[in-house]
SEMIVO-575743 format. One record per residue: z, y, x of N, C-alpha, C in turn; residue in one letter. Coordinates in nm, 3 decimals. Atoms other than C-alpha are relative to their C-alpha. Example, Ala and Ser with C-alpha at 12.3 -4.5 7.8 and 13.67 -1.06 7.14 Angstrom:
# SEMIVO-575743
0.000; -0.119; 0.089; 0.780; -0.450; 1.230; 0.000; 0.120; 0.090; A
-0.006; -0.119; -0.082; 0.714; -0.106; 1.367; 0.073; 0.109; -0.077; S
This chain:
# SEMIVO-575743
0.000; -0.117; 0.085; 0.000; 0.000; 0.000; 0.000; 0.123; 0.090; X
-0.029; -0.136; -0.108; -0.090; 0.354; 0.174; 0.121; 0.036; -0.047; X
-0.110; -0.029; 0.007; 0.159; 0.527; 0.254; 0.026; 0.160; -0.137; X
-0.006; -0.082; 0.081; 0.042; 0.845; 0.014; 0.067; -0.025; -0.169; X
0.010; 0.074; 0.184; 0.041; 0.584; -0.312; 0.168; -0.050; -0.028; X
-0.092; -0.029; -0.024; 0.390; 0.528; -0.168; 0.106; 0.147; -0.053; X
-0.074; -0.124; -0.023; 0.527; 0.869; -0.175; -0.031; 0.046; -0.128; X
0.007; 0.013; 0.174; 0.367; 0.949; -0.526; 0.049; -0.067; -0.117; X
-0.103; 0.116; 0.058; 0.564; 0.634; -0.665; 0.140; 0.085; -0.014; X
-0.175; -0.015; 0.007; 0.909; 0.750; -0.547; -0.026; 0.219; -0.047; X
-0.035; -0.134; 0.064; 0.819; 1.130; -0.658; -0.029; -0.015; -0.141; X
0.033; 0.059; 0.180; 0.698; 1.025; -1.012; 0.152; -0.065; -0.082; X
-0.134; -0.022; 0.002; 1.028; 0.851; -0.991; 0.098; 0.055; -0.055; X
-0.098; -0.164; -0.036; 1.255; 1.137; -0.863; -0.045; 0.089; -0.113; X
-0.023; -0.087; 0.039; 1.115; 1.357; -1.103; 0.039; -0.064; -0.182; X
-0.016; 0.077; 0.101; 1.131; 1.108; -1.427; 0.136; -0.004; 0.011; X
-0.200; 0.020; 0.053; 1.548; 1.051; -1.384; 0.020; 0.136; 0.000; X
-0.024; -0.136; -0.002; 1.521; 1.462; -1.311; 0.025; 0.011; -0.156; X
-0.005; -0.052; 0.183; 1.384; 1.491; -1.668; 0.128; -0.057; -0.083; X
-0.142; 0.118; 0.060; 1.644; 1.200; -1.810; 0.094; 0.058; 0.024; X
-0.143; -0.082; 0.019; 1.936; 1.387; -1.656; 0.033; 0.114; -0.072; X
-0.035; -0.130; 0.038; 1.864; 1.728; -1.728; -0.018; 0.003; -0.198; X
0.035; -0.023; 0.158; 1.707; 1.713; -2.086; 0.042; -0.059; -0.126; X
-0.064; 0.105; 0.086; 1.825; 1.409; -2.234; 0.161; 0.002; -0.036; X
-0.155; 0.013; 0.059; 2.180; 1.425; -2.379; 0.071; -0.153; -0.021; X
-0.044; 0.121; -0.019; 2.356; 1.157; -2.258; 0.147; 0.023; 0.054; X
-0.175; 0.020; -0.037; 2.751; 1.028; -2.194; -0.084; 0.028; 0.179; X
0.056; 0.021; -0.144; 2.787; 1.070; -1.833; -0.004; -0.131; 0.131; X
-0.034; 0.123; -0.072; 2.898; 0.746; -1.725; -0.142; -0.098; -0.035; X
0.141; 0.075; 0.035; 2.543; 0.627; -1.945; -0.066; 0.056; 0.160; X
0.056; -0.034; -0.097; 2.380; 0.839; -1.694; -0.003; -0.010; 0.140; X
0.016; 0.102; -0.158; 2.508; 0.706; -1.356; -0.027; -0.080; -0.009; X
0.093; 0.157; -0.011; 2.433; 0.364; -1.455; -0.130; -0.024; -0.018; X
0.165; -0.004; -0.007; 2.086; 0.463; -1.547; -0.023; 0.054; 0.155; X
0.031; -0.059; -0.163; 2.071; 0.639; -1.201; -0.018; -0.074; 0.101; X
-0.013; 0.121; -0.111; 2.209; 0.314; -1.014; -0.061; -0.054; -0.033; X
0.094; 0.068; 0.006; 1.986; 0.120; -1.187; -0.135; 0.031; 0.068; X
0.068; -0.087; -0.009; 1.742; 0.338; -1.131; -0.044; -0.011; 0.185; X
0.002; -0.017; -0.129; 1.785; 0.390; -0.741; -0.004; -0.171; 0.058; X
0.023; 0.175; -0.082; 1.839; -0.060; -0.675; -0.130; 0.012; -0.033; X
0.129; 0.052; 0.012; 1.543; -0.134; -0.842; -0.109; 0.090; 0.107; X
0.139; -0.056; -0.105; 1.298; 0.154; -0.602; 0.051; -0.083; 0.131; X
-0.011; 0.044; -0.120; 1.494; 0.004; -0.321; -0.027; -0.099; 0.038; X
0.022; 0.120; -0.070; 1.472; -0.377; -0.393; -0.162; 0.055; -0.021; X
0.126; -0.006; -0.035; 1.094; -0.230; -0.459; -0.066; 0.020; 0.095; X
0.017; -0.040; -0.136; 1.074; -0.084; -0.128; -0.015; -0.123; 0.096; X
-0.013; 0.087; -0.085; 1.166; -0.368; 0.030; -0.094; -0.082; -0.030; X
0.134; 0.060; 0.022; 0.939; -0.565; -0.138; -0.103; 0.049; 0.077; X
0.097; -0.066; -0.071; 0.677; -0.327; -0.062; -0.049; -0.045; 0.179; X
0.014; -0.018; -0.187; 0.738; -0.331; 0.339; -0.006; -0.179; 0.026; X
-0.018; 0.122; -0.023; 0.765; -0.731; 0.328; 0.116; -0.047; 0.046; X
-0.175; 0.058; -0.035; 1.141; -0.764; 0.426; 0.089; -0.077; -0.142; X
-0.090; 0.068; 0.110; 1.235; -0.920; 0.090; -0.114; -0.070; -0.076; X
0.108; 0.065; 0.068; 0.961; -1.159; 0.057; 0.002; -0.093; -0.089; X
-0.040; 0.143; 0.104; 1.200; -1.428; -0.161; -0.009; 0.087; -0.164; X
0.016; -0.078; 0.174; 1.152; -1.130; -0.509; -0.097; -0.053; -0.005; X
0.131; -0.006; 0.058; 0.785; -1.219; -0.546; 0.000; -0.155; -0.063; X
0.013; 0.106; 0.106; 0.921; -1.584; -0.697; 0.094; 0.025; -0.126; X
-0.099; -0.041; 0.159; 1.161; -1.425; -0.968; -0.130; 0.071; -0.097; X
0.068; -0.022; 0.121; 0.992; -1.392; -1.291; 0.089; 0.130; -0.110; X
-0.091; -0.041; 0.129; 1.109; -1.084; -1.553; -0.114; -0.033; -0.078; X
């Protein structure tokens, strides 16, 4: 994956939980757990991505 198609991912992202925090009216404890969710999943994606966590690509959602 270039690295541009990269960086457009995690700002599309970043600015999608922006909107969710600021606009959306939410408890705040909803809203960190959407956040942490939020932040594992780009990371185990990352890792995916770079090939260091090559045992995700046999889990099925």
């Amino acid at each position: 994956m270039p690295l541009i198609n990269l960086l457009l991912v995690l700002i599309v992202v970043g600015v999608l939980l922006w909107l969710v925090n600021t606009y959306i009216p939410m408890y705040r404890k909803i809203k960190n757990i959407l956040n942490i969710v939020a932040v594992v999943l780009v990371v185990l994606w990352l890792l995916r991505v770079f090939g260091i966590m090559d045992s995700l690509s046999s889990i099925r959602i």
